[in-house]
C-alpha positions as CSV (number, residue, x, y, z in Angstrom):
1,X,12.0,9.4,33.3
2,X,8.9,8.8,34.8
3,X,7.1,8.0,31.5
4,X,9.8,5.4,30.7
5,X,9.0,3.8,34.0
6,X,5.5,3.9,33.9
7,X,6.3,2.4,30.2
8,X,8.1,-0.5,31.2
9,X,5.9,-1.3,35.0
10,X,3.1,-1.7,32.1
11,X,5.2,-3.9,29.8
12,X,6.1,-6.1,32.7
13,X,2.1,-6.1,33.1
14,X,1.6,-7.7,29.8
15,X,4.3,-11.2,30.8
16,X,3.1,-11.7,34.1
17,X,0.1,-11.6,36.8
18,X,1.0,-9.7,39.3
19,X,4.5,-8.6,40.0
20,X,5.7,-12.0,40.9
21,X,3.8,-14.8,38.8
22,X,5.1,-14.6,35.2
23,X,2.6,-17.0,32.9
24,X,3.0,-19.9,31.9
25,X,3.3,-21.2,27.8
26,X,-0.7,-22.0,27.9
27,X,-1.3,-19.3,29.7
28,X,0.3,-16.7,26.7
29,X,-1.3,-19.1,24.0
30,X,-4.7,-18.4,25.3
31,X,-4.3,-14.2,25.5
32,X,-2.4,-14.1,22.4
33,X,-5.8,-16.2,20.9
34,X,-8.2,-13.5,22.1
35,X,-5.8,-10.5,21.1
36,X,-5.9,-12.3,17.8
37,X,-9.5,-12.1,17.7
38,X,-10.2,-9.3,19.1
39,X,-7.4,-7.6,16.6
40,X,-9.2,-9.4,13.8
41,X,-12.6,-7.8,14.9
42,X,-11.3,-4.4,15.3
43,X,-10.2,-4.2,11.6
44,X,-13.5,-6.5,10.4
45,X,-15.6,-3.3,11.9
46,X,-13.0,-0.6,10.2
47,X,-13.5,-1.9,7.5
48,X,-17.6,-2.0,7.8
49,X,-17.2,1.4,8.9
50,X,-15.2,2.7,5.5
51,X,-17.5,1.0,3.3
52,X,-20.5,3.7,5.0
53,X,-18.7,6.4,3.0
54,X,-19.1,6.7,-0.5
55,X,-15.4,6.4,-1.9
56,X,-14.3,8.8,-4.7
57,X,-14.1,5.9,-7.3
58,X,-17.7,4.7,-6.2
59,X,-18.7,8.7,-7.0
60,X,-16.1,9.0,-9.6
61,X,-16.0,5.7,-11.1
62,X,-12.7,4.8,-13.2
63,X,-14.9,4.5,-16.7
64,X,-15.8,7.7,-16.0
65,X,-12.4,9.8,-15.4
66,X,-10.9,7.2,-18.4
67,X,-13.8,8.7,-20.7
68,X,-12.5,12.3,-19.9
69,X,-9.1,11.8,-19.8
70,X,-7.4,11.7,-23.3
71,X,-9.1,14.7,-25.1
72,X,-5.8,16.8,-25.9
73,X,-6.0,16.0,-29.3
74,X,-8.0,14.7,-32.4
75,X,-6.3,11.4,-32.2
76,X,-6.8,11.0,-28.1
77,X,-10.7,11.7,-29.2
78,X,-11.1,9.1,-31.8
79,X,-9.8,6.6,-29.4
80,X,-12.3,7.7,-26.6
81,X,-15.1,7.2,-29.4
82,X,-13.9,3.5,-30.3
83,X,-13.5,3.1,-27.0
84,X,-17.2,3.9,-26.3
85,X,-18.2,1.8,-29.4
86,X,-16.5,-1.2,-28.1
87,X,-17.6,-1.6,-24.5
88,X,-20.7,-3.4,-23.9
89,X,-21.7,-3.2,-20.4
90,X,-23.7,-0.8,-18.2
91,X,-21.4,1.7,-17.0
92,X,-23.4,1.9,-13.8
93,X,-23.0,-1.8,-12.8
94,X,-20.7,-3.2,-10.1
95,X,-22.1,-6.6,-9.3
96,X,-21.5,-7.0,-5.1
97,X,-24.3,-8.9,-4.4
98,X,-25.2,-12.1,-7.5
99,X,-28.3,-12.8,-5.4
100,X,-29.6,-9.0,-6.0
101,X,-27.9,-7.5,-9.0
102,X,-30.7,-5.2,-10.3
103,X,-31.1,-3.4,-6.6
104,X,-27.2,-3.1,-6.3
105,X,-27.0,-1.6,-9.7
106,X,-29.7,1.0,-9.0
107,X,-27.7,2.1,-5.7
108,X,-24.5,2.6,-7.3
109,X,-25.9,4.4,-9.9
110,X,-27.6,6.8,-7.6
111,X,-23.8,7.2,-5.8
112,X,-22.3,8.3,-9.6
113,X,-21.9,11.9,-9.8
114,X,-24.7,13.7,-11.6
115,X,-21.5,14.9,-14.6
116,X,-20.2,11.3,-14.8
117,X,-24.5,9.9,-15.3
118,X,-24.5,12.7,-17.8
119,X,-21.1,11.0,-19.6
120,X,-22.2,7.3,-19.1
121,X,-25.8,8.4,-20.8
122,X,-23.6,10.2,-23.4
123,X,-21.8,7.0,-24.3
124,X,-24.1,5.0,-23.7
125,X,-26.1,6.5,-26.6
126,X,-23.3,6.2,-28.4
127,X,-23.1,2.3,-27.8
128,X,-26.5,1.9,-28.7
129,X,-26.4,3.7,-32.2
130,X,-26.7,1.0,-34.8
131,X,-25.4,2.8,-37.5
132,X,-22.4,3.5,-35.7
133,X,-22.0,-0.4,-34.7
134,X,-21.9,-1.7,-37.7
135,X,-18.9,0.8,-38.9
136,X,-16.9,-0.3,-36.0
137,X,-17.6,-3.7,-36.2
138,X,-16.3,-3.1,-39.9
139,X,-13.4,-1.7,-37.9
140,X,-13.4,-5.0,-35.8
141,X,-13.1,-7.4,-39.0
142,X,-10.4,-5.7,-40.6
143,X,-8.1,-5.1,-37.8
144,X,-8.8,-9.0,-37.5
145,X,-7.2,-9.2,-41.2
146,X,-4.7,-7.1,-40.8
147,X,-3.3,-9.2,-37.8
148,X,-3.7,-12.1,-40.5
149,X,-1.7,-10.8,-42.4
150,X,1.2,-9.5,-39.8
151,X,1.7,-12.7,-38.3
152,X,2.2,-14.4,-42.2
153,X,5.0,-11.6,-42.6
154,X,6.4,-12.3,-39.6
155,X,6.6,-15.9,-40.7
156,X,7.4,-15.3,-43.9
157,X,10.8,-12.7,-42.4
158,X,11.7,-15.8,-40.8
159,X,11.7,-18.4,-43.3
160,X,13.5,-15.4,-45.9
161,X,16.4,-15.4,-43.1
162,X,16.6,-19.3,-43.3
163,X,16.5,-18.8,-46.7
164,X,19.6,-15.9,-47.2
165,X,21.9,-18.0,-44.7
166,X,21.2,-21.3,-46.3
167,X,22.7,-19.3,-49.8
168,X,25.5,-17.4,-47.3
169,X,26.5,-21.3,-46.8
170,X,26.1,-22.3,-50.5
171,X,23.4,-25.0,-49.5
172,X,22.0,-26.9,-52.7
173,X,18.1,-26.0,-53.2
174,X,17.7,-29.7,-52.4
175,X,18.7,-30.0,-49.3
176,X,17.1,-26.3,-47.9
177,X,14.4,-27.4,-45.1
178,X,11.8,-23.8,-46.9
179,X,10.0,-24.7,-49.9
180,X,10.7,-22.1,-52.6
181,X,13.1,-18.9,-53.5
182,X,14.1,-15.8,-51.0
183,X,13.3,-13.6,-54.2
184,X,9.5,-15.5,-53.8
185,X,8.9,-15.1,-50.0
186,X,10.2,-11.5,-50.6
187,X,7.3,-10.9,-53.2
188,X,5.0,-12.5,-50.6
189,X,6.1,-10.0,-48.3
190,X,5.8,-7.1,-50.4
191,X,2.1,-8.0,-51.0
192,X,1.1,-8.4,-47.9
193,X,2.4,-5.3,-46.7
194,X,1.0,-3.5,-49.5
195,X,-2.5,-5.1,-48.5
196,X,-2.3,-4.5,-44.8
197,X,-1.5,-0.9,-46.3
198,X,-4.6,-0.8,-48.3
199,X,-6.2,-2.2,-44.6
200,X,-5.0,1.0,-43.3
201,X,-6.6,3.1,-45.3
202,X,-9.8,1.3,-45.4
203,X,-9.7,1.8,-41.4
204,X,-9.0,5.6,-41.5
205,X,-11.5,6.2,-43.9
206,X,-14.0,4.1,-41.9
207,X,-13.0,6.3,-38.4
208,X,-13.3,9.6,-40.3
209,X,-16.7,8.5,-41.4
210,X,-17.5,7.5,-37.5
211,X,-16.1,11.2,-36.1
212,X,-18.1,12.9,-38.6
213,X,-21.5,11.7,-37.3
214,X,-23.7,14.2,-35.3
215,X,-24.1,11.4,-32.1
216,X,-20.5,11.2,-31.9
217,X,-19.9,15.2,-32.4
218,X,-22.4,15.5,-29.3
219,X,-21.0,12.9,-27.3
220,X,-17.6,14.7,-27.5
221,X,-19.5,18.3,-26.7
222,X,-20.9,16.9,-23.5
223,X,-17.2,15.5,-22.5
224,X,-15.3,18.5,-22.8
225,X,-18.0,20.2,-21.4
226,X,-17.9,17.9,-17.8
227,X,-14.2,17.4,-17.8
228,X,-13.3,20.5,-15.9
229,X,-15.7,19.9,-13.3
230,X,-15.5,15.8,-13.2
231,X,-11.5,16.3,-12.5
232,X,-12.3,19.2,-9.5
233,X,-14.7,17.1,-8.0
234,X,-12.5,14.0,-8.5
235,X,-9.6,15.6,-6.6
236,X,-11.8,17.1,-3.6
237,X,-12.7,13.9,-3.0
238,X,-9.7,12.0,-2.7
239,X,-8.4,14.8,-0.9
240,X,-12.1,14.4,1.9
241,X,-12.1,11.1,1.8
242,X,-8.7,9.7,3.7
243,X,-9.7,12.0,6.2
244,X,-13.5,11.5,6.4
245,X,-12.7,8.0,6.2
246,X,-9.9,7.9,9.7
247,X,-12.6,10.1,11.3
248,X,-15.8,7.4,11.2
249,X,-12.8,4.7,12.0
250,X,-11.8,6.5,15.5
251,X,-15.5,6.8,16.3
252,X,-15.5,2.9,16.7
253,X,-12.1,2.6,17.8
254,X,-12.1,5.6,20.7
255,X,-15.1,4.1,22.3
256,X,-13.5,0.7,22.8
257,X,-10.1,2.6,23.7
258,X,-11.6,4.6,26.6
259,X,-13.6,1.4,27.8
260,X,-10.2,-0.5,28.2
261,X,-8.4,2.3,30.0
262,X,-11.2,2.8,32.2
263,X,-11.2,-1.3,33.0
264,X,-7.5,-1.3,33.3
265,X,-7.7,1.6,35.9
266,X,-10.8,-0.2,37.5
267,X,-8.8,-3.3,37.9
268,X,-5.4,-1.8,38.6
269,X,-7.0,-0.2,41.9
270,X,-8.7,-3.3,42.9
271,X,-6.0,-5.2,42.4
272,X,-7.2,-7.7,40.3
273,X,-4.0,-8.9,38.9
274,X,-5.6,-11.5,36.1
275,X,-7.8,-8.8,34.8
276,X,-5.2,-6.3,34.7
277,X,-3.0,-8.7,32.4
278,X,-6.6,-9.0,30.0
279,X,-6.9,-5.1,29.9
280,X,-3.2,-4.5,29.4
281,X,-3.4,-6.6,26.3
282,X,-6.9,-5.1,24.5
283,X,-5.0,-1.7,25.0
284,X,-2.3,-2.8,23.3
285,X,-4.3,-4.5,20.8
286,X,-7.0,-1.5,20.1
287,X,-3.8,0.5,19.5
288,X,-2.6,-1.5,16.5
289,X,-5.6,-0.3,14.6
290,X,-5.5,3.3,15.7
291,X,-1.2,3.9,14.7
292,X,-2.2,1.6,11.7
293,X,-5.2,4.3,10.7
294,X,-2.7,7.3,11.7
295,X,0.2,6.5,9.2
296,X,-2.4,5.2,6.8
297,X,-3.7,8.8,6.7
298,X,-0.2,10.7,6.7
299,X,0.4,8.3,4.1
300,X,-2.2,8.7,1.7
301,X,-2.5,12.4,2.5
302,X,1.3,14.0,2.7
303,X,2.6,12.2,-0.3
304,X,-0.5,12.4,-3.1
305,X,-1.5,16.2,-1.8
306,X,1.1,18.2,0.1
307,X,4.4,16.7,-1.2
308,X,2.9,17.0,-4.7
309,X,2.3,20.5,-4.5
310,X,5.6,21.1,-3.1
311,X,7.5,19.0,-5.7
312,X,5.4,21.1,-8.5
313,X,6.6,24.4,-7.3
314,X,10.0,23.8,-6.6
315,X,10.4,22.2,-10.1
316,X,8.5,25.5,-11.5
317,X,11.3,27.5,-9.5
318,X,14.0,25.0,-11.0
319,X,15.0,24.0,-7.4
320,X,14.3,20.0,-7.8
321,X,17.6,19.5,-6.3
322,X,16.6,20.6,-3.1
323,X,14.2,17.7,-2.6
324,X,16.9,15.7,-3.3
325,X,18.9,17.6,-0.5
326,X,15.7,16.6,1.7
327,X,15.6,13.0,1.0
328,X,19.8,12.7,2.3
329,X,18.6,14.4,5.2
330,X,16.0,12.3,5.8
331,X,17.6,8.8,5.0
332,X,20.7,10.4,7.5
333,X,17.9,11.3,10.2
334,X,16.4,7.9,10.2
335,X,19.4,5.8,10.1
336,X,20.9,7.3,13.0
337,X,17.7,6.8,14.8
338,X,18.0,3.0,13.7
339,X,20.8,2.6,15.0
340,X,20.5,4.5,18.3
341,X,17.3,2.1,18.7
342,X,19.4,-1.1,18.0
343,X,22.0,-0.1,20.7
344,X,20.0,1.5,23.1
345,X,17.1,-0.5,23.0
346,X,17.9,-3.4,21.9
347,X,21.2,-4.5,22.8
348,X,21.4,-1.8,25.5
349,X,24.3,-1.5,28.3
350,X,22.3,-2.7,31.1
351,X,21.0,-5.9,29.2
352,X,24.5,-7.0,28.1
353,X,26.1,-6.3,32.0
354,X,23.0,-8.3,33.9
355,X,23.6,-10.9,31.2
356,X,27.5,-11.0,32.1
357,X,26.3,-10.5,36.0
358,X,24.1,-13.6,35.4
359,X,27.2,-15.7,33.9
360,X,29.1,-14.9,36.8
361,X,31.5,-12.7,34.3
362,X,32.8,-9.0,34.7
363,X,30.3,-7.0,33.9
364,X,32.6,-4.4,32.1
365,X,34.8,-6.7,30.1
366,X,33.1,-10.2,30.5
367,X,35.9,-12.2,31.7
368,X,34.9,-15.1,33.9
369,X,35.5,-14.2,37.6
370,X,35.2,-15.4,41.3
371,X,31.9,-14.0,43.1
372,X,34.0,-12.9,46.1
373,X,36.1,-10.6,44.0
374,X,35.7,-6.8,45.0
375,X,37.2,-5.8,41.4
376,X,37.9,-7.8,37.8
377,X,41.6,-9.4,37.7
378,X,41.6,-8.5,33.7
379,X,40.6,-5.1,33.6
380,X,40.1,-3.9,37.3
381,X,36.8,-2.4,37.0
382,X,34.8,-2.4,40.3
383,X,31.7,-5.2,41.2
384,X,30.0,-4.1,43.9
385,X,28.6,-1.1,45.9
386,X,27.0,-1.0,49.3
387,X,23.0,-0.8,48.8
388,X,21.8,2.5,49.8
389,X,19.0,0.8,51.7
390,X,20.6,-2.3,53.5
391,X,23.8,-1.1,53.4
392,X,25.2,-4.6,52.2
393,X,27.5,-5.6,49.1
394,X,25.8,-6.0,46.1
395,X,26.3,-6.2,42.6
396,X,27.3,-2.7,41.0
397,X,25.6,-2.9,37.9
398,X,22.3,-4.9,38.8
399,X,18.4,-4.0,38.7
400,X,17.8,-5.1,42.0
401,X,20.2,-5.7,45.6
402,X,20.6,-9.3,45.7
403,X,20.0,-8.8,49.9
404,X,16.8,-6.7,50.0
405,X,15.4,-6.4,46.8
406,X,16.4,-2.7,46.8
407,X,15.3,-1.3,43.2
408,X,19.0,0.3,42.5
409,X,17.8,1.3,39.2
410,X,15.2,3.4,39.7
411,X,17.2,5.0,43.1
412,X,19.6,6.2,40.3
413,X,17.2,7.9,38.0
414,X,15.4,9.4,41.2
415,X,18.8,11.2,41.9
């Protein structure tokens, strides 16, 4: 009970100066302006801070991983070799700074792992082979043909269903709005799909002839031979990194944390009210940032690392089901905690009877009543108590007596 006091004697620390003054519209305008900026500084320097790690993406980079990853079969390989062909760019380049491109470029590339510089060189070759250009950009020109021709079938299918209603509705040839017979666009149709099948086999022919050069047989070697260990050091880091990355955050945000505790204590014990208000805030404010980092981390962590491995074993054991079983349970958990927080918190008992106290209404019912009444007319629920310090009448069910000042509240938790 004592932390629940101390909770709210701190809230009521954060509305007013002192116990007495509460502030004024400018007055919370002009704190809720520097907890703004200070709030927009704190996650300015987390974010300075993360960018001092390498991330797995800057030591992994997505070209990389997208080279590696679709070598299962011979088809999934050709497509990793056009793939190569087609890009033209510098796999090491990540332009951050336009006014220094050429120094930026040479520090990200010493970030890239040593396996993924190995595959980039590798493809890189490969992009620069001549031979191998000019096949694909054969490739290139009759894929562009072949998409000629597709989008004349596709209007040809269309004017060849005009065509077979307009004869459905025993139109006269005269009056059709196509040009020509159905049995004409049909033939038009069949020769473009036999060309675009003749395209087809010009293509594979062309791609066979591309896999069955030595660059491209090598290239291939050296990324089945760096998969394995690209993929391993792929997931260590995104496994490090969430956790590498809360650690260098809380090294700027504990320093600041335990400098506004200590300043809140300083002031609380002088009893400088104004700067007890300022430091209640920052605390508040530095942490945002520090639960923010917290569920960021159980985030990114639990759900990518642990609950992955989990989900893979139970589904090996055939026991999916149970996470199902885990997620009711969970959704039950939270909504009862909801709703406890709603009513308890929120719209609690006490709130709703100094409300009705305030209205001059029965606290237990909220009929309107006369002051001087001991107990409600409607529903005969008692009003008032003696206070156990003044001994007077006061109200039954309020915070404070309305003689002394008597904290009732708190004398009923102490018992």
């Amino acid at each position: 009970m004592k932390f629940i006091s101390g909770l709210k004697n701190f809230k009521n620390k954060l509305i007013r100066i002192g116990t007495r003054e509460p502030l004024n519209i400018f007055s919370i305008l002009i704190i809720l302006g520097l907890d703004l900026f200070v709030l927009t500084n704190l996650f300015q320097g987390l974010d300075l801070q993360a960018r001092q790690l390498e991330a797995p993406w800057e030591k992994i980079p997505y070209q990389c991983t997208g080279l590696i990853s679709s070598l299962e079969s011979d088809e999934n390989k050709k497509q990793t070799v056009l793939r190569a062909l087609d890009q033209n760019l510098d796999y090491y380049s990540e332009i951050e700074n336009k006014f220094n491109a050429a120094l930026v470029n040479n520090k990200n590339k010493q970030k890239i792992d040593l396996k993924c510089q190995e595959v980039f060189d590798a493809a890189l070759l490969l992009n620069n082979n001549a031979d191998l250009q000019w096949l694909n950009d054969d490739i290139e020109e009759l894929n562009k043909e072949k998409q000629k021709h597709e989008s004349a079938i596709y209007q040809y299918e269309k004017d060849y269903d005009t065509m077979l209603l307009e004869d459905i509705a025993n139109q006269p040839n005269q009056a059709s709005i196509i040009e020509g017979k159905s049995n004409d666009v049909k033939d038009k149709i069949r020769e473009l799909k036999n060309a675009i099948s003749t395209i087809e086999l010009r293509i594979e022919n062309i791609e066979a002839k591309i896999m069955e050069s030595e660059d491209v047989t090598e290239f291939l070697s050296i990324l089945v031979q760096n998969e394995e260990s690209i993929l391993e050091t792929e997931k260590s880091l995104k496994f490090w990194y969430p956790l590498k990355k809360t650690g260098v955050q809380f090294l700027f945000l504990f320093p600041l944390l335990l400098l506004f505790i200590y300043l809140y204590r300083r002031s609380l014990n002088k009893g400088n009210e104004l700067l007890v208000l300022i430091f209640a805030h920052l605390l508040v404010v530095v942490s945002i940032p520090i639960l923010f980092e917290i569920i960021r981390l159980f985030l990114e962590i639990l759900p990518f690392n642990i609950l992955a491995d989990v989900l893979e074993i139970l589904e090996a054991l055939n026991l999916i089901v149970l996470w199902n079983y885990l997620l009711i349970f969970l959704g039950v958990l939270i909504t009862i905690a909801l709703i406890y927080f709603i009513q308890k918190k929120l719209f609690s008992k006490e709130r709703l009877y100094l409300k009705r106290i305030a209205k001059g209404k029965c606290f237990a019912c909220g009929v309107k009543i006369r002051e001087d009444l001991q107990h409600c007319y409607n529903c005969g629920t008692k009003q008032f108590l003696n206070c156990p310090n003044c001994k007077k009448s006061t109200y039954l069910k309020g915070t404070n007596c309305t003689n002394c000042g008597f904290n009732l509240k708190q004398n009923k938790e102490n018992k």
